[in-house]
C-alpha positions as CSV (number, residue, x, y, z in Angstrom):
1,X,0.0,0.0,0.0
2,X,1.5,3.5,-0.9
3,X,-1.4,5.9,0.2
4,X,-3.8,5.3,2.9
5,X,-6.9,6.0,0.7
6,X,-6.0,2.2,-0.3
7,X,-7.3,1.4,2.5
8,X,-10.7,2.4,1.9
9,X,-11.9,-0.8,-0.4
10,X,-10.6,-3.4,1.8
11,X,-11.6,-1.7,5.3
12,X,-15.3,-1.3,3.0
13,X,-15.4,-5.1,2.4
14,X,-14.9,-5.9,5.8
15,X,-18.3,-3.5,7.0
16,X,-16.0,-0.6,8.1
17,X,-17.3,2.8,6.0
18,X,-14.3,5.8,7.3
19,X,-14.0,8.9,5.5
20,X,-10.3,9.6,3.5
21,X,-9.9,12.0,6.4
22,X,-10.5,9.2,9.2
23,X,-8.4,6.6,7.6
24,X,-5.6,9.4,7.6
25,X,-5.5,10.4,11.2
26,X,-5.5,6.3,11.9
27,X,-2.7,5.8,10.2
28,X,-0.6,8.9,10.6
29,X,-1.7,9.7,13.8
30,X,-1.5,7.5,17.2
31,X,-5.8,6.8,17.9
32,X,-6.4,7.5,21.8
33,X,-9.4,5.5,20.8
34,X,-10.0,2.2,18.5
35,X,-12.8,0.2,18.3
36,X,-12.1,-4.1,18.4
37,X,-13.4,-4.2,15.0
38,X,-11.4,-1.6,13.1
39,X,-8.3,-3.3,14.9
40,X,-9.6,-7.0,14.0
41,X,-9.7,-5.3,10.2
42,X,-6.4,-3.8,10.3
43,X,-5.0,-6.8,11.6
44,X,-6.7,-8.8,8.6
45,X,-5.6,-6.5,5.8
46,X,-2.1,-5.5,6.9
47,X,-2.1,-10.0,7.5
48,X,-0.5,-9.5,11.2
49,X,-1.2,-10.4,14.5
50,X,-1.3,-9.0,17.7
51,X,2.1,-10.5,18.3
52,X,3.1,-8.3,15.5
53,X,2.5,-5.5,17.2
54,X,4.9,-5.0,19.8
């Protein structure tokens, strides 16, 4: 992924609907908030784990 409006498609296919604006403060900026779900899809797309994480 080179932009984070590629995002958009797969986090729509997995029920998530963000704005361009949304998906760009997730990803540039560090979320004091984050729902299970948008996590869980993250996780999916980006194929990590929480192991990954750390």
């Amino acid at each position: 992924m080179f932009s984070t409006t590629d995002l958009l498609p797969p986090l729509k296919e997995r029920g998530i609907t963000l704005s361009t604006s949304q998906v760009y403060r997730l990803v540039v900026e560090r979320p004091e908030q984050l729902s299970l779900t948008i996590l869980m899809a993250l996780l999916d797309i980006l194929d990590c784990t929480m192991d990954d994480l750390n």
